[in-house]
C-alpha positions as CSV (number, residue, x, y, z in Angstrom):
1,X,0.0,0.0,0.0
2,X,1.5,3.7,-0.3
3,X,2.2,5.6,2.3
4,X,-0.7,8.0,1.6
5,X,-3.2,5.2,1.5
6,X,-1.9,3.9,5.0
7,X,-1.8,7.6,6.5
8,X,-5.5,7.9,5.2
9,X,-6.4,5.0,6.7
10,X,-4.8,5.3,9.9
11,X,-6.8,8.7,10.2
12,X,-10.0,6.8,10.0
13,X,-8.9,4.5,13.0
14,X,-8.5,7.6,14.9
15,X,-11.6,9.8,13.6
16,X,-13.8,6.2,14.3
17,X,-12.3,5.9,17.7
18,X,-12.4,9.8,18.6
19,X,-16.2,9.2,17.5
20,X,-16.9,6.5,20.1
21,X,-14.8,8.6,22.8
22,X,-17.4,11.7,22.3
23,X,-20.1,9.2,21.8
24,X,-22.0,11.4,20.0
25,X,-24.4,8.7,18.7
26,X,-23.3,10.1,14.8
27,X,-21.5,7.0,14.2
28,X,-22.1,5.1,12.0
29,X,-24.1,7.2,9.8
30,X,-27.5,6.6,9.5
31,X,-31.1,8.3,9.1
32,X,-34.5,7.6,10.5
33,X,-37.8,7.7,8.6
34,X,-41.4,7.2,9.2
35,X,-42.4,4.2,11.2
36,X,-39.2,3.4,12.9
37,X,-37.2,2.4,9.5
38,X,-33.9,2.9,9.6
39,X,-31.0,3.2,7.0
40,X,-27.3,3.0,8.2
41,X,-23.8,2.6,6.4
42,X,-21.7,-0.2,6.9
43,X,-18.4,-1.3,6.4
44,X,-15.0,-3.1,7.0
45,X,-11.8,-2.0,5.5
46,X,-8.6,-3.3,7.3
47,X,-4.7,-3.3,5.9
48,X,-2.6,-6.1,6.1
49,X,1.0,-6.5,6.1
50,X,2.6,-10.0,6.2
51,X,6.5,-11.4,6.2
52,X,7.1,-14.9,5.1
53,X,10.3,-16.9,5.6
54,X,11.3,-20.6,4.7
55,X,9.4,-20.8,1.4
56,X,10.8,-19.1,-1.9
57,X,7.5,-18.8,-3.1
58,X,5.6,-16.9,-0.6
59,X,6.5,-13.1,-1.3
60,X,6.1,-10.6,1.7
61,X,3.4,-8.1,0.9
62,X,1.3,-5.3,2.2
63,X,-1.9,-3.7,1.4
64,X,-5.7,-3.4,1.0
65,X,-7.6,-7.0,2.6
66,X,-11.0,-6.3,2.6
67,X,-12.6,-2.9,1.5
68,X,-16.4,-3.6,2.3
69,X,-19.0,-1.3,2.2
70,X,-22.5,-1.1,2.0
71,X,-26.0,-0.7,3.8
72,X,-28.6,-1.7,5.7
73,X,-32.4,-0.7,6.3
74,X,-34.5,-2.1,9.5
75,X,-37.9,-2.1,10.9
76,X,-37.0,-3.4,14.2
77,X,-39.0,-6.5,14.9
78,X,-40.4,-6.5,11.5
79,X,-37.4,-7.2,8.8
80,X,-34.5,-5.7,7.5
81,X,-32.3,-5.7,4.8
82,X,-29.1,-5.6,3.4
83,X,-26.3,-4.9,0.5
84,X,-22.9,-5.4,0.7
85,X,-19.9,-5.6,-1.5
86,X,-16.3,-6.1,-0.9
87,X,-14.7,-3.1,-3.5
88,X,-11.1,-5.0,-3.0
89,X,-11.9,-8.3,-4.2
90,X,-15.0,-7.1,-6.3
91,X,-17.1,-9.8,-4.9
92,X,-20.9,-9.7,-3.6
93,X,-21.5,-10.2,0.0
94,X,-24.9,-10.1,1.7
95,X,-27.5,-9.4,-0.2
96,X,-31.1,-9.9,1.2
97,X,-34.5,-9.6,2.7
98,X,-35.3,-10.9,5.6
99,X,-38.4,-11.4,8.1
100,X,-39.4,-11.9,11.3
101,X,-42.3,-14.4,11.2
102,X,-43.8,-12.7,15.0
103,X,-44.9,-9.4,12.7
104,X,-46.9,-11.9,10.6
105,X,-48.3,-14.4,12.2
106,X,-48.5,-12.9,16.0
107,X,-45.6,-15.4,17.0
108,X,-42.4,-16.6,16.5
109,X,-41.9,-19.6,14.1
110,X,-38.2,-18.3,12.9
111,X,-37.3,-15.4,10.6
112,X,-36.7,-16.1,6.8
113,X,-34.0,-14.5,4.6
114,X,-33.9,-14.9,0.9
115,X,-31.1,-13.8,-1.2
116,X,-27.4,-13.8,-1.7
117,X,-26.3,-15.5,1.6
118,X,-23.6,-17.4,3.5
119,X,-24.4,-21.6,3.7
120,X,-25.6,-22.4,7.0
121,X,-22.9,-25.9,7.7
122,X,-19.8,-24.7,10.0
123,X,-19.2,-22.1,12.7
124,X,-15.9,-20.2,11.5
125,X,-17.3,-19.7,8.2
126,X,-20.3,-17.9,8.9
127,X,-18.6,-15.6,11.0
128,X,-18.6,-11.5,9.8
129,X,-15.3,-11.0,8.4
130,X,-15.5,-8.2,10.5
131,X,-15.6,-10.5,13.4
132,X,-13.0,-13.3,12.9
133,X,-10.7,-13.6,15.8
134,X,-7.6,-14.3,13.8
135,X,-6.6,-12.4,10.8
136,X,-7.2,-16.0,8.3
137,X,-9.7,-18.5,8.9
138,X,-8.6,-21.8,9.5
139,X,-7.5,-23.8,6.6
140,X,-10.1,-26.7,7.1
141,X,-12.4,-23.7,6.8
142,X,-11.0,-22.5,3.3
143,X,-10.7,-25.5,1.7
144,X,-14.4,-27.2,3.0
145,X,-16.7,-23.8,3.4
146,X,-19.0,-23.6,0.2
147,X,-19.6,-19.5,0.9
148,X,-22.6,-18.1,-0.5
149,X,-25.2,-19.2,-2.6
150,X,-28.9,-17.6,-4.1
151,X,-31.7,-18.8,-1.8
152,X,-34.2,-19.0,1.0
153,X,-33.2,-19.5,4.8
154,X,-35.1,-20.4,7.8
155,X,-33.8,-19.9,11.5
156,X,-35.6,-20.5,14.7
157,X,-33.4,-19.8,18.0
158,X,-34.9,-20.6,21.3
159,X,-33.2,-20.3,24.5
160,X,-31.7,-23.8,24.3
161,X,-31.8,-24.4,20.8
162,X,-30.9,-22.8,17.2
163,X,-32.1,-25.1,13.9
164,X,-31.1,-23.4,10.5
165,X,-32.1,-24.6,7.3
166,X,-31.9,-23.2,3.4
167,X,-32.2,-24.1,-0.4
168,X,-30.4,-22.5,-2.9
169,X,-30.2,-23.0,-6.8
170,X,-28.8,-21.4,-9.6
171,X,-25.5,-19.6,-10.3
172,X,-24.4,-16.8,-7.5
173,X,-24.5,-13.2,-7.9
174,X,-21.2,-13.2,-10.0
175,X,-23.1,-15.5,-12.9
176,X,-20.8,-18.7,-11.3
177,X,-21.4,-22.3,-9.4
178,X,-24.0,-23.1,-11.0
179,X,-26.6,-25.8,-8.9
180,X,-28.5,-26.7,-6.1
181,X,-27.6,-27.2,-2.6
182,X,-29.5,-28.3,0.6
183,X,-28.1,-27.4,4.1
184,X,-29.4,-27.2,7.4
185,X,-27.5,-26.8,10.8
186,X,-28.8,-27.4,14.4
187,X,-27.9,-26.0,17.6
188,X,-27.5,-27.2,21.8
189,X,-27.3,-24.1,23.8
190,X,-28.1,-25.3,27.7
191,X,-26.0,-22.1,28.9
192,X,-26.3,-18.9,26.8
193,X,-26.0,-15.9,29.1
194,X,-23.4,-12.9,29.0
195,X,-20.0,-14.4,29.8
196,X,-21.5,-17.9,30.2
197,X,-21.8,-20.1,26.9
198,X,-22.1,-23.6,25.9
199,X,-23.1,-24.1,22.2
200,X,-22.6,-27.9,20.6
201,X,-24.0,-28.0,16.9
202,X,-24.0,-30.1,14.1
203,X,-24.8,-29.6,10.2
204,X,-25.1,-30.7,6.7
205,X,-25.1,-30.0,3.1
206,X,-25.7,-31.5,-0.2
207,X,-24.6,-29.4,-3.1
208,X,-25.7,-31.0,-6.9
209,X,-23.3,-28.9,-9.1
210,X,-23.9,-28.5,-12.7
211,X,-22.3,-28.2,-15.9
212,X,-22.1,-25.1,-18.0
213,X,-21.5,-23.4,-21.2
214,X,-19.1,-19.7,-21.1
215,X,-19.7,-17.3,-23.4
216,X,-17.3,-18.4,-25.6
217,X,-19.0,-21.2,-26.4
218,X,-17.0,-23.9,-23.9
219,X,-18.7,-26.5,-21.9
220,X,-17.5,-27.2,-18.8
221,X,-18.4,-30.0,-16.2
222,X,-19.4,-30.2,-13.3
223,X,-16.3,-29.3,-10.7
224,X,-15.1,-29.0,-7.3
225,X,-11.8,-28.1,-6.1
226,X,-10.7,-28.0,-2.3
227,X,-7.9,-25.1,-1.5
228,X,-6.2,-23.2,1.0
229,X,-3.3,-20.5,1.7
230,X,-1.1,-20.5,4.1
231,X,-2.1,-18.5,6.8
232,X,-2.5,-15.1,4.7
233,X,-4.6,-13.9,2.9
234,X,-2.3,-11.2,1.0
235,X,-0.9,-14.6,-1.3
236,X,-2.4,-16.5,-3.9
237,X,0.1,-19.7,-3.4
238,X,-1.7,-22.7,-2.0
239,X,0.3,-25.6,-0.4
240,X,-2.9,-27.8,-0.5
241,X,-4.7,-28.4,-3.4
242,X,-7.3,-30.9,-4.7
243,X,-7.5,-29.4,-8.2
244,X,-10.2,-30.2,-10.2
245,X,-11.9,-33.3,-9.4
246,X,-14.7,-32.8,-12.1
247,X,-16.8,-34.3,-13.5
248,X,-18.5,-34.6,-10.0
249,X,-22.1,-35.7,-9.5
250,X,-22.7,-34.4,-5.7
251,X,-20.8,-32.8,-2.5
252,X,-21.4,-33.6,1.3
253,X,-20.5,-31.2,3.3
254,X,-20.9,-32.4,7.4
255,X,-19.0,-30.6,10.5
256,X,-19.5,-30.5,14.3
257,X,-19.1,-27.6,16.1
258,X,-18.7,-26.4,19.5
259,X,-18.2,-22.8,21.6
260,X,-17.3,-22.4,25.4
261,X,-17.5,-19.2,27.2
262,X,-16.8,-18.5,30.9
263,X,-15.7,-14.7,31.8
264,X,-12.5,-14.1,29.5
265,X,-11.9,-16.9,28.3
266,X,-13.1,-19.0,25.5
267,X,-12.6,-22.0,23.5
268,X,-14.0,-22.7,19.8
269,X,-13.5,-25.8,17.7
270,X,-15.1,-28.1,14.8
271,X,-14.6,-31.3,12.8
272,X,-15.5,-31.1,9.0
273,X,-15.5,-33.3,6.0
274,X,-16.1,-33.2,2.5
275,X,-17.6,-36.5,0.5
276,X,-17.4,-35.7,-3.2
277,X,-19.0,-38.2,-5.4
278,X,-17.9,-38.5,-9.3
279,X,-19.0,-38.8,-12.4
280,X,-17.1,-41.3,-15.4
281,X,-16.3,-44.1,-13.6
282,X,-13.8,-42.0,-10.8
283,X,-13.2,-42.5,-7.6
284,X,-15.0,-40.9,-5.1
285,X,-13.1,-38.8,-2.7
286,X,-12.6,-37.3,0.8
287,X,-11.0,-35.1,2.8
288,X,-11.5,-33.9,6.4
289,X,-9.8,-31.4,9.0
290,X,-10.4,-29.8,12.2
291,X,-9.4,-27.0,14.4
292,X,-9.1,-25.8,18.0
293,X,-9.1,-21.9,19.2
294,X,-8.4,-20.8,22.8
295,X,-8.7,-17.3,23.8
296,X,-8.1,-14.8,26.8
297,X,-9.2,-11.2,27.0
298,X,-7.0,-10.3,29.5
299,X,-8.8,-7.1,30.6
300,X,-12.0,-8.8,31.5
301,X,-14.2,-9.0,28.9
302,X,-16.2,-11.8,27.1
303,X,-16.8,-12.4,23.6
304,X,-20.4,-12.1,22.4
305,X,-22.4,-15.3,21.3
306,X,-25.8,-14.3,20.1
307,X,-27.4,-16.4,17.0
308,X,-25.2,-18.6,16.4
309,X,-22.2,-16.9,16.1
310,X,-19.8,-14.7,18.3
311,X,-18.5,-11.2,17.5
312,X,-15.9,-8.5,18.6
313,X,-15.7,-7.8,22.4
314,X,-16.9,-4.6,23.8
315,X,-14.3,-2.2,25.2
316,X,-15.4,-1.7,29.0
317,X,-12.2,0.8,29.8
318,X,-11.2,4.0,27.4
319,X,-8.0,1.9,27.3
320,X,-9.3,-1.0,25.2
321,X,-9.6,-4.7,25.0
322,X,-6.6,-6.9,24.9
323,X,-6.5,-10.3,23.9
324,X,-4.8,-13.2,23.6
325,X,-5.2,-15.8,20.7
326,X,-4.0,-19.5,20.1
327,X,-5.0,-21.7,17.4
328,X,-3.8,-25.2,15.5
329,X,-5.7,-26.4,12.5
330,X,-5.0,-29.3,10.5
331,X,-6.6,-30.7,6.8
332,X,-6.1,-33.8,4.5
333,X,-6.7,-33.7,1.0
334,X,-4.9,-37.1,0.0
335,X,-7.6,-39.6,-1.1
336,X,-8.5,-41.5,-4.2
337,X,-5.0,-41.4,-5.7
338,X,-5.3,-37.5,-5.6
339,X,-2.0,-35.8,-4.2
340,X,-3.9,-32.6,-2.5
341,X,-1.9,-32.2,0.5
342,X,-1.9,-32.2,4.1
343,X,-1.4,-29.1,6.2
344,X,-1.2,-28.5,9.8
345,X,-0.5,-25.1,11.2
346,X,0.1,-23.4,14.4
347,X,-1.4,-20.1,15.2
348,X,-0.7,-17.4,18.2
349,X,-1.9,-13.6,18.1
350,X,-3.0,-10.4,20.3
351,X,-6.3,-8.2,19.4
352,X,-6.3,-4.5,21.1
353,X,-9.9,-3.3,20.3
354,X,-9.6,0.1,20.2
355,X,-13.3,1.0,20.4
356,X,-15.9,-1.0,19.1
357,X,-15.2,0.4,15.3
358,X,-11.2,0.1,15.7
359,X,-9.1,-3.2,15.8
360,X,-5.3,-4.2,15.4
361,X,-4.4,-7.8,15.1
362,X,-0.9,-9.4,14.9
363,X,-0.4,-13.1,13.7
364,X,2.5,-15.3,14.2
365,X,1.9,-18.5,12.1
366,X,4.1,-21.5,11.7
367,X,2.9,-24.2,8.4
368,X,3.8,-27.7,8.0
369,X,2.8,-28.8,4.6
370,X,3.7,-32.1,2.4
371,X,2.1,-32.5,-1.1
372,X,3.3,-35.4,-3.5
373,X,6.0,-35.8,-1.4
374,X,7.3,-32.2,-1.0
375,X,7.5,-30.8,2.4
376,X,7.3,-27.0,2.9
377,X,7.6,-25.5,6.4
378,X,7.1,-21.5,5.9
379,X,6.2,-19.2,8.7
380,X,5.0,-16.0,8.5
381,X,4.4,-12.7,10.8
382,X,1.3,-10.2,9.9
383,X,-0.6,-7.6,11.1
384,X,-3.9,-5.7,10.6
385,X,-5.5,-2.5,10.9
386,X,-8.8,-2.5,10.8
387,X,-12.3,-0.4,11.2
388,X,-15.4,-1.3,10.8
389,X,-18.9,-0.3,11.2
């Protein structure tokens, strides 16, 4: 990134945190209409900068991660809605509508969302980018998460219980993956109070991809491919790699989940696998992987768990939240006569929330990789500044 670009952004941390400090209730930007609607800005923008060593082809780098921005407009109780779009990687995020069956019917059966939406099977995946604890998500997570798909969602959390379940069909918002998939996800949460969480879930997919025809006139099967990088998201080098396994005539997708909360510290794993049946007379293949993440906010906070999910701590002092981070993730893609790769990694890093709109993250990550019989053993130090709103 250039200097200017880092200066500018920089300033942002400190206008965004100077906002929260006057809490003027100005930020983030939004205006009120008739009948309680609301229509508020929102965004994520954070700058990476990452050093490798032990790998020649991992290049240290710096720049632009995520630049997201877009909006959302809310009738409290009643439904809301929302665009989004990351301007770095020109890719669609959320788009949707969604409802709150109470307004409806008089009581709550669940809220439904349709549109361009994350797959409800995993944990880590479905997190807000915004959100994630460590800068990169774990590999199992890249390599197994489908991401988001066109279709309708239903969710129903009760105090002891969350059951998610969606169809989606056609391509996505960027005219690619064409086909249907079927997922649902269900929930155990016996303790779900502030500072005090226990969440065990399980969930499931079935994705029927389909062939297709570019504008060029080129047919092309039916394909899957299961990837990840090492740790940063700044490179395009994968150690791990399936590569195409088309044609393929179905995916299963399964993972168990599972969050712990007490005070400041928290734990949050899952198990996944990927079942890929194919097409021509070819083996069918599978992989699986799995990851473990402790944390400790060492100035007292807790992380949030509400629907599902968890999200960024709350400053309680003007000083901050501090927090400490370990992770180790591990994922096979060797099956069927397909060299893909194992990977395991270590992970350690510190979050200082600055306010509630205003993180920095630093990463220290060490990667053991073999792949048809080549071992690489890179590690790599980043860091973030981000803001968000």
């Amino acid at each position: 990134m250039r200097p200017a670009s880092l200066s500018l952004l920089l300033c942002a941390c400190t206008a965004s945190a100077c906002a929260y400090a006057a809490d003027t209730g100005a930020w983030p930007p939004r205006v009120g209409f008739a009948g309680d609607i609301t229509l508020a800005a929102t965004g994520n923008f954070a700058w990476d900068h990452v050093d490798f060593g032990g790998e020649p082809r991992l290049d240290d780098d710096a720049g632009l991660r995520r630049r997201e921005f877009g909006a959302t407009l809310k009738k409290p109780g009643v439904w809301d809605a929302m665009v989004y779009y990351d301007f770095e990687s020109h890719t669609w995020l959320d788009v949707y509508l969604r409802v709150e069956s109470k307004a409806l019917f008089g009581r709550d059966v669940g809220k439904l969302r349709v549109g361009y939406i994350k797959v409800p099977v995993g944990l880590e995946g479905a997190t807000s980018s915004r959100a994630v604890s460590l800068m990169e998500m774990s590999t199992p997570t890249q390599a197994f998460y489908q991401g988001r798909r066109t279709g309708l969602e239903w969710t129903f959390e009760q105090p002891h219980y969350l059951l998610q379940a969606g169809g989606y069909a056609g391509t996505d918002l960027h005219g690619d993956n064409p086909g249907q998939t079927f997922a649902g996800r269900a929930a155990w949460t016996p303790r779900k109070g502030d500072g005090d969480v226990l969440h065990l879930g399980v969930s499931a997919s079935r994705e029927n991809p389909e062939g297709w025809t570019d504008g060029r006139g080129a047919a092309h099967a039916a394909d899957a491919r299961l990837q990840a990088r090492p740790g940063a998201g700044l490179t395009p080098v994968r150690l791990v790699d399936s590569g195409s396994l088309a044609p393929v005539a179905h995916l299963h997708r399964t993972g168990l989940e599972g969050v712990w909360i007490r005070g400041p510290v928290s734990l949050q794993g899952e198990l996944m696998r990927a079942d890929i049946a194919r097409d021509d007379g070819l083996r069918d293949y599978r992989a699986d992987g799995g990851y473990v993440t402790a944390s400790w906010l060492l100035t007292g906070e807790s992380r949030p768990y509400a629907a599902g999910n968890l999200s960024n701590p709350k400053p309680a002092r003007a000083q901050g939240a501090v927090e400490l981070l370990a992770r180790y993730s591990h994922v096979d893609l060797d099956d069927a006569g397909i060299d893909g790769g194992r990977q395991h990694d270590w992970t350690v890093g510190a979050n200082w929330y600055l306010s509630p709109y205003v993180k920095l993250q630093a990463n220290y990550v060490r990667v053991d990789a073999t792949r048809a019989g080549v071992r690489s053993r890179p590690d790599l130090v980043e860091v973030r500044a981000q803001v968000h709103f």
